[in-house]
MIFI-740027 format. One record per atom (N, C-alpha, C): residue in one letter; atom name; x, y negated, z. Coordinates in steps of 0.2 Angstrom, whole numbers, plus 5000, padded with zeros to 4 digits. Atoms other than C-alpha are relative to their C-alpha. Example, Ala and Ser with C-alpha at 12.3 -4.5 7.8 and 13.67 -1.06 7.14 Angstrom:
% MIFI-740027
resn, name, xx, yy, zz
A, N, 5004, 5006, 5000
A, CA, 5062, 5022, 5039
A, C, 5004, 4994, 5000
S, N, 4996, 5006, 4999
S, CA, 5068, 5005, 5036
S, C, 4996, 4995, 5003
% end
This chain:
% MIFI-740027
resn, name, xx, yy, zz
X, N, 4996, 5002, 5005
X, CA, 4845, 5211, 5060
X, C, 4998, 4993, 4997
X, N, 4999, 5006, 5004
X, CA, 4835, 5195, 5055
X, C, 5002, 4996, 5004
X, N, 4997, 5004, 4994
X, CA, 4842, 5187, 5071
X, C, 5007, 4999, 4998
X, N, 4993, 5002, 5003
X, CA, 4860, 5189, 5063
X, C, 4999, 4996, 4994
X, N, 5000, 5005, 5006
X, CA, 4857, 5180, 5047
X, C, 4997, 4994, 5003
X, N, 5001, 5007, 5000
X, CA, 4847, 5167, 5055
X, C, 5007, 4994, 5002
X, N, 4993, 5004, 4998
X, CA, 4862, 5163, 5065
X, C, 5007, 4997, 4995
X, N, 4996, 5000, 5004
X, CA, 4874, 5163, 5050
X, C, 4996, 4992, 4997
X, N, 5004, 5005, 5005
X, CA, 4862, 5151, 5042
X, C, 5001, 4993, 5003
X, N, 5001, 5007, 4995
X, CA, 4861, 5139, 5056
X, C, 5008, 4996, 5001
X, N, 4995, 5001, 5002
X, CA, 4880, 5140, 5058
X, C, 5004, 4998, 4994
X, N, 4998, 5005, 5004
X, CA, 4883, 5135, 5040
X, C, 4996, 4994, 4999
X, N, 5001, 5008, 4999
X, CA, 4872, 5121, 5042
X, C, 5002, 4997, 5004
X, N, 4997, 5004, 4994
X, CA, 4880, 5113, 5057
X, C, 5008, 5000, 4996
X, N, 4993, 5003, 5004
X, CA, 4897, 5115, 5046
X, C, 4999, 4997, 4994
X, N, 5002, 5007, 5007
X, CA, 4889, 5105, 5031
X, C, 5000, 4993, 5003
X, N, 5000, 5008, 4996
X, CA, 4883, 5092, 5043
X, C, 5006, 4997, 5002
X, N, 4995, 5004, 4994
X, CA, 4898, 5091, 5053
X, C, 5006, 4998, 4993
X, N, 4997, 5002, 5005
X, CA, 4908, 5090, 5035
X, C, 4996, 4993, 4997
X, N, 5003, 5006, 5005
X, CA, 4895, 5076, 5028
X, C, 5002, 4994, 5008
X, N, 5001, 5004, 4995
X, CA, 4898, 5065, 5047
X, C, 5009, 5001, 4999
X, N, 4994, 5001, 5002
X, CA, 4916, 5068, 5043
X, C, 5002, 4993, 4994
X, N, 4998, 5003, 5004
X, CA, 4915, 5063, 5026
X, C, 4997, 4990, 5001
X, N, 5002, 5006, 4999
X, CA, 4905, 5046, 5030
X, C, 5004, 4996, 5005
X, N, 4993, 5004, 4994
X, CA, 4917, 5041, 5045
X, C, 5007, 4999, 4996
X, N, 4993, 5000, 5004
X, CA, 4932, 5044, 5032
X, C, 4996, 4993, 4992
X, N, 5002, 5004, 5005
X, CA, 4922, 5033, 5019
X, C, 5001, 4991, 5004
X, N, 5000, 5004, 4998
X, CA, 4920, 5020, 5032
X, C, 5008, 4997, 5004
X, N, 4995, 5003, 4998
X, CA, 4938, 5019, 5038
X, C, 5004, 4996, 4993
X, N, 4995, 5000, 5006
X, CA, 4945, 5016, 5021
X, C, 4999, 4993, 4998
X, N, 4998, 5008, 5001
X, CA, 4950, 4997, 5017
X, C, 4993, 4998, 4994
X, N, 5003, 5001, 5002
X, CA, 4936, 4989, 5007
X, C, 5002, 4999, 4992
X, N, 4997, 5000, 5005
X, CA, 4948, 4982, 4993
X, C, 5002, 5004, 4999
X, N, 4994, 4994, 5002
X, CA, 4956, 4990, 4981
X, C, 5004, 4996, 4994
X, N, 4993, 5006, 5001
X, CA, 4972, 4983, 4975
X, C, 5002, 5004, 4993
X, N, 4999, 4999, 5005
X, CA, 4977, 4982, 4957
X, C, 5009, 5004, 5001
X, N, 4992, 4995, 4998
X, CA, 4994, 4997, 4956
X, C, 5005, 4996, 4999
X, N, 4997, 5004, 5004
X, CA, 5002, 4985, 4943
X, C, 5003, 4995, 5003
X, N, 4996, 5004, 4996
X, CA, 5004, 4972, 4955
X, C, 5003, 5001, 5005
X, N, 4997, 4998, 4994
X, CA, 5007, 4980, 4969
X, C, 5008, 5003, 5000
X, N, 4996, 4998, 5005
X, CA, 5020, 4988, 4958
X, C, 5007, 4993, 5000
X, N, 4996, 5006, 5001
X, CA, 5029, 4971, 4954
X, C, 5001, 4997, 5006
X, N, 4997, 5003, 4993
X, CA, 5028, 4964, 4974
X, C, 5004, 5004, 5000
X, N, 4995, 4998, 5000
X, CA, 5037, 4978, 4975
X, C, 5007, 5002, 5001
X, N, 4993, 5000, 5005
X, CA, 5050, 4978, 4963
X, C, 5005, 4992, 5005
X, N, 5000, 5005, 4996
X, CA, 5050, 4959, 4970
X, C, 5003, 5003, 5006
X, N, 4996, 5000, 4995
X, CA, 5056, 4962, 4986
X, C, 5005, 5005, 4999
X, N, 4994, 4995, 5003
X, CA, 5068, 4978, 4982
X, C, 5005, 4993, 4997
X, N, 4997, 5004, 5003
X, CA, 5075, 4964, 4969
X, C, 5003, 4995, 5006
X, N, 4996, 5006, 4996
X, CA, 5076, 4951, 4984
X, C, 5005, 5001, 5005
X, N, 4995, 4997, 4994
X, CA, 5085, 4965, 4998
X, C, 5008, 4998, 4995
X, N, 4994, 4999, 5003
X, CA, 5099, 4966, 4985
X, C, 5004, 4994, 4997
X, N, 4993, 5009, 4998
X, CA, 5104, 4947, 4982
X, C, 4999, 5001, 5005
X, N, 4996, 5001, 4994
X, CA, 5104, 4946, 4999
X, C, 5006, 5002, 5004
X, N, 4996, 4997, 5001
X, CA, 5115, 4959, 5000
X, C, 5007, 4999, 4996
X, N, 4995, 4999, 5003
X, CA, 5125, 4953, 4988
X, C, 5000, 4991, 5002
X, N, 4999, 5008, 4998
X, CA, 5124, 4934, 4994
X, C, 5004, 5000, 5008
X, N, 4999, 5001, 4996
X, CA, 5130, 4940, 5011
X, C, 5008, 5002, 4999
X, N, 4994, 4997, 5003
X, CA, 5146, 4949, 5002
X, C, 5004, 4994, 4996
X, N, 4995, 5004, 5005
X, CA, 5150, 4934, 4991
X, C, 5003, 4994, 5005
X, N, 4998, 5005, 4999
X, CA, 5161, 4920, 4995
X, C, 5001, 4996, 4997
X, N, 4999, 5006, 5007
X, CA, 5164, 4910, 4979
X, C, 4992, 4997, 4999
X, N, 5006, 5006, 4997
X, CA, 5153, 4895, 4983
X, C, 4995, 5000, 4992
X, N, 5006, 5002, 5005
X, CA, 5146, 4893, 4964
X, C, 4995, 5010, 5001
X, N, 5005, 4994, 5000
X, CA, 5142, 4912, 4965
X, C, 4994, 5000, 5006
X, N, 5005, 5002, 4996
X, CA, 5132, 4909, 4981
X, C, 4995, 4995, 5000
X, N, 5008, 5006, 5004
X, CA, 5122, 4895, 4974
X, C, 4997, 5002, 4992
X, N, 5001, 4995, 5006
X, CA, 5119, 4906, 4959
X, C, 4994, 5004, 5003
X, N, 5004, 4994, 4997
X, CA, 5111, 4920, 4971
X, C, 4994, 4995, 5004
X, N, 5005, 5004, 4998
X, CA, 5103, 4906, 4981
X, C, 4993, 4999, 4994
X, N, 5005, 5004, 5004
X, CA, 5092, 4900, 4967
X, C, 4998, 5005, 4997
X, N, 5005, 4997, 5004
X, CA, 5089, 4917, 4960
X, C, 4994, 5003, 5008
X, N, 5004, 4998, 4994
X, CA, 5082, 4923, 4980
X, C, 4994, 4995, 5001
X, N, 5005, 5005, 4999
X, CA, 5072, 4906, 4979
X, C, 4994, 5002, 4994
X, N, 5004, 4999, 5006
X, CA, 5064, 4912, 4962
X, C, 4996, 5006, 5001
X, N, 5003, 4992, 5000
X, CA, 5060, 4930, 4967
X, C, 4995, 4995, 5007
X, N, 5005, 5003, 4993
X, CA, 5052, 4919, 4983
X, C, 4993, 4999, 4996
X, N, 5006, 5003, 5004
X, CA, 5041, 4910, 4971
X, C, 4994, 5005, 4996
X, N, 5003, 4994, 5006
X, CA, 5037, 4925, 4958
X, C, 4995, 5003, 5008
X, N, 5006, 4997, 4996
X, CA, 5030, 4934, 4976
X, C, 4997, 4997, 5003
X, N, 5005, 5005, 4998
X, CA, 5021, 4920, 4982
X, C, 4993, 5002, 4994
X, N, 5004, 5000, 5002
X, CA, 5012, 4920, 4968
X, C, 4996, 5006, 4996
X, N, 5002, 4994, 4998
X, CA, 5010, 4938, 4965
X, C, 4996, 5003, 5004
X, N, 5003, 4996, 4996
X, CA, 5004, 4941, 4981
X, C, 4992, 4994, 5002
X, N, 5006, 5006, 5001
X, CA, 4990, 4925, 4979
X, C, 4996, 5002, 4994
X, N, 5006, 4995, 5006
X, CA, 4986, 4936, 4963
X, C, 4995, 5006, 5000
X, N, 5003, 4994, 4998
X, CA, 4982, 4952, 4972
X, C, 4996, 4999, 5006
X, N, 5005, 4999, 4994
X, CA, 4972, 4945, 4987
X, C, 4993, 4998, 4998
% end
């Protein structure tokens, strides 16, 4: 009979180990940074915001409205430039 618990014993040690050699491989895979959610949040928005004038720049034809949506997709350009120069 003590031959059966030893075995029990040794087999939940080699499942802790093999759990802690997990856990240390899954620590070492995981990106070093950690990215503030807030901006990440607003690139986002940012882009979402920039598909949709384009969308709507590819549907217009009245030339002032098209220089209208131009100036605001150059602006959403600038705002993610410099969003994403604040999150690196």
């Amino acid at each position: 009979m003590g031959d059966s618990g030893e075995g029990l014993i040794d087999a939940e040690a080699r499942i802790q180990e093999r759990a802690d050699d997990m856990e240390r491989a899954r620590v070492h895979r995981l990106p070093k940074t950690v990215r503030d959610p807030e901006k990440v949040h607003a690139l986002e928005s940012l882009r979402l915001a920039r598909t949709e004038l384009e969308r709507q720049f590819a549907a217009t034809t009245h030339e002032r409205r098209r220089a209208q949506l131009k100036q605001a997709i150059d602006e959403v350009d600038r705002r993610m430039t410099v969003t994403s120069a604040a999150t690196s």
